[in-house]
C-alpha positions as CSV (number, residue, x, y, z in Angstrom):
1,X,0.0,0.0,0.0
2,X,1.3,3.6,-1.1
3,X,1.8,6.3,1.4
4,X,2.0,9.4,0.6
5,X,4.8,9.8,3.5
6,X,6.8,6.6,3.4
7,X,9.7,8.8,2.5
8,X,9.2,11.7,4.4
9,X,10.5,12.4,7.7
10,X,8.1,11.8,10.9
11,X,6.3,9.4,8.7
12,X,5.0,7.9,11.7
13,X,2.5,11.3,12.4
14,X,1.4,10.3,9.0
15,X,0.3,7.3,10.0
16,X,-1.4,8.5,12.8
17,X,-2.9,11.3,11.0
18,X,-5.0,8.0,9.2
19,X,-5.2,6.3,11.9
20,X,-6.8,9.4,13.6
21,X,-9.1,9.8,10.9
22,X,-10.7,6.2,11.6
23,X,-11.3,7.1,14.6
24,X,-12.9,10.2,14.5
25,X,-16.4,9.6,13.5
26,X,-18.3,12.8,14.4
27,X,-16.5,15.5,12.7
28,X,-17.2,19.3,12.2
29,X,-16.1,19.0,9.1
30,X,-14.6,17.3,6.9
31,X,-11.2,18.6,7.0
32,X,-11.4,17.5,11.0
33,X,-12.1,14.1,10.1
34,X,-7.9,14.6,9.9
35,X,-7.2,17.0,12.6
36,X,-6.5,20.2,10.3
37,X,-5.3,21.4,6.9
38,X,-1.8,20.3,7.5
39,X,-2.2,17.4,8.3
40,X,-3.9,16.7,4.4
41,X,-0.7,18.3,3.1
42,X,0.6,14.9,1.6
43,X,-2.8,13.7,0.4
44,X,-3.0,16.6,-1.4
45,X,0.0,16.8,-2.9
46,X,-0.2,12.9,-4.1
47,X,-3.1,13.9,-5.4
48,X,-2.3,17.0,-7.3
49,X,0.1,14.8,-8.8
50,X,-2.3,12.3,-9.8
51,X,-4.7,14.6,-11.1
52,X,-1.9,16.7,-13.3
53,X,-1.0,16.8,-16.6
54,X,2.5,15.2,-16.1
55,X,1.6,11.4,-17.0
56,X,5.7,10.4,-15.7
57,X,4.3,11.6,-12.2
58,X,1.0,9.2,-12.4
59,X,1.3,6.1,-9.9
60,X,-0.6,3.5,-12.2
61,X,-0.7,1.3,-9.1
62,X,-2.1,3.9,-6.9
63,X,-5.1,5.0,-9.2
64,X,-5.8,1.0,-8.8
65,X,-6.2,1.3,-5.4
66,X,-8.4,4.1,-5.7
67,X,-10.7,2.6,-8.1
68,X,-11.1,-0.5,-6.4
69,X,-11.9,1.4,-3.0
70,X,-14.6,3.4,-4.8
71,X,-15.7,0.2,-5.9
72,X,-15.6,-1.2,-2.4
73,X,-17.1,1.8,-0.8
74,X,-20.5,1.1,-3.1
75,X,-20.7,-2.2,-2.4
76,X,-20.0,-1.6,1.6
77,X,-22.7,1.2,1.6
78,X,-25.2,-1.2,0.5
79,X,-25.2,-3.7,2.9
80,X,-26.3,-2.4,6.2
81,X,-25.1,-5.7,8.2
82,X,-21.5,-4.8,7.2
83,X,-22.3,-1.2,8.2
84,X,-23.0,-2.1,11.5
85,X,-20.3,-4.1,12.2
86,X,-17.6,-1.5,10.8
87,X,-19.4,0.6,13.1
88,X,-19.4,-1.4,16.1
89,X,-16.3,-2.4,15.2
90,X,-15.0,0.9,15.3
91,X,-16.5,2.0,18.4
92,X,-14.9,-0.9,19.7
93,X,-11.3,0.4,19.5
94,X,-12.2,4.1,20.6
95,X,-12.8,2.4,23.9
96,X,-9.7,0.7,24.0
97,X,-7.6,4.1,22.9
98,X,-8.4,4.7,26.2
99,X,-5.7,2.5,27.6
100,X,-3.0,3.0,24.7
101,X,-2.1,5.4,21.9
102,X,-3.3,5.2,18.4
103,X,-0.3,3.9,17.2
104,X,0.3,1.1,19.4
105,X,0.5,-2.4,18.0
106,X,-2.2,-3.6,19.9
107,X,-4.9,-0.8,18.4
108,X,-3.4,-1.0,14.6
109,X,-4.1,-5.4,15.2
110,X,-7.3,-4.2,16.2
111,X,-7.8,-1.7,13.5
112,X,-6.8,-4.5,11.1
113,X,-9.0,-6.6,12.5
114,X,-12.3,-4.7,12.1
115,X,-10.8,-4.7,8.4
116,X,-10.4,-8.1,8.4
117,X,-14.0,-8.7,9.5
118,X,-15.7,-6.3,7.2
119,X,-14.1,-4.3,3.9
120,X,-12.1,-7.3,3.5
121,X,-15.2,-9.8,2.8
122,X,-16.1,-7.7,-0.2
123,X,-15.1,-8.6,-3.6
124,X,-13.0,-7.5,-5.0
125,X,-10.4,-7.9,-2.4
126,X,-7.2,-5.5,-3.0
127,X,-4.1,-7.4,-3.5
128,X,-1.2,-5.2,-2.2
129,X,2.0,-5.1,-4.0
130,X,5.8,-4.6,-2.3
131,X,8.4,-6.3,-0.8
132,X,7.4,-10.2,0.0
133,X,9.4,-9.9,3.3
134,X,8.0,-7.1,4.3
135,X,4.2,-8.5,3.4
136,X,4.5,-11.1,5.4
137,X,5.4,-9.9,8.5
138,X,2.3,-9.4,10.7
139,X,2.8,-6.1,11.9
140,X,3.2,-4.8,8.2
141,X,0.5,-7.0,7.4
142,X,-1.7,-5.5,10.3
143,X,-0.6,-1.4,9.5
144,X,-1.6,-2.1,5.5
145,X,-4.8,-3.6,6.6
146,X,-5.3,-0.6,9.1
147,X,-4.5,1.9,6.6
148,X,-6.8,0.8,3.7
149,X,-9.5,0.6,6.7
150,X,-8.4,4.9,6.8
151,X,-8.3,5.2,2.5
152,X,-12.0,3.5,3.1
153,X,-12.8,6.2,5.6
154,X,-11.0,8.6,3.1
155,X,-13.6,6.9,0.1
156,X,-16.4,7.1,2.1
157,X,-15.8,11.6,3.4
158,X,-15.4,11.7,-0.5
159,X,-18.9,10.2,-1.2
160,X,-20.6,12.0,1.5
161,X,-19.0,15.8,0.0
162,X,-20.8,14.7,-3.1
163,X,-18.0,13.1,-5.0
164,X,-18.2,9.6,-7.6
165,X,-16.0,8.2,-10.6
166,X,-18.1,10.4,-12.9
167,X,-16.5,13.5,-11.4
168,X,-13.4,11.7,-10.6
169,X,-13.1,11.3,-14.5
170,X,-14.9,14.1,-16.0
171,X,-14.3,17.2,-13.3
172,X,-10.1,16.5,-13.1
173,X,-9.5,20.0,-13.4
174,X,-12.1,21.3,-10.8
175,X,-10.6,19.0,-8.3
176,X,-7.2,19.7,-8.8
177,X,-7.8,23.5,-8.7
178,X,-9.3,22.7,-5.3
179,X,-6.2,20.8,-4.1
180,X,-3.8,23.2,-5.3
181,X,-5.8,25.9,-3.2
182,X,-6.4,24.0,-0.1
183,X,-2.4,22.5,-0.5
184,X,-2.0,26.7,-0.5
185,X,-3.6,26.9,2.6
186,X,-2.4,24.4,4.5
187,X,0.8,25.4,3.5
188,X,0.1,29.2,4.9
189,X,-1.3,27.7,8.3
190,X,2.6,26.3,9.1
């Protein structure tokens, strides 16, 4: 799975930042869903890449992860037993953030877990791509799961401000306008 900070100094607070997001399911608004505009910074930026016209700085892979999360967030929103337990699931680990950080292994196993149990029953699955040694180690293997279980959160916030593939595809330049000026802003609020 792509981060957008795998590379980047204090990658770890992006990872939380995700983590966070999971978490937090009464937001203000949408851009507290990750805390504040900063905290978007790389998401915006991988996807002001994306959405540009320079095709060398397109990740083919990525753009199949996000079309097969749109895919999934459909099929997830229509089935209300699923729904629930994502839910419950959820609201399960809140309580235990209580005792331990977000980033502990303990809440990303559970995080994976409510993954596991839900997103991950839905067809198709998403086969992740990288470094077999680092796939199969179980706390890689838990963190991937936990941060598809955030892009999910990330595809559903998308649906709910109105978005779909039809405006993915056919309102590119509308959307990247709107990264480049919230990347502007975020990058005024450090």
């Amino acid at each position: 799975m792509y981060c957008p900070c795998r590379d980047v100094p204090g990658s770890q607070a992006c990872s939380a930042d995700r983590i966070r997001s999971i978490l937090n399911t009464d937001p203000e608004s949408a851009i507290a869903v990750y805390g504040d505009s900063r905290a978007l910074m790389p998401g915006l930026e991988l996807t002001s890449s994306q959405l540009g016209n320079d095709s060398k700085q397109r990740d083919m892979t990525l753009t199949g992860y996000v079309i097969t999360l749109m895919h999934l967030e459909r099929k997830l929103s229509r089935e209300a037993g699923l729904m629930r337990a994502l839910a419950s699931g959820i609201d399960s680990v809140k309580g235990q953030i209580k005792l331990a950080d977000e980033t502990d292994p303990a809440i990303i196993a559970a995080l994976a877990g409510v993954y596991t149990d839900t997103i991950s029953t839905l067809q198709p699955r998403i086969m992740v791509k990288g470094d077999e040694s680092v796939l199969r180690n179980s706390d890689s293997k838990n963190m991937i799961r936990a941060l598809l279980l955030a892009a999910m959160r990330a595809a559903v916030l998308w649906r709910q401000s109105g978005g779909n593939r039809l405006r993915l595809i056919f309102q590119r330049k509308q959307i990247l306008d709107s990264c480049v000026e919230l990347l502007g802003e975020a990058r005024r609020a450090v």
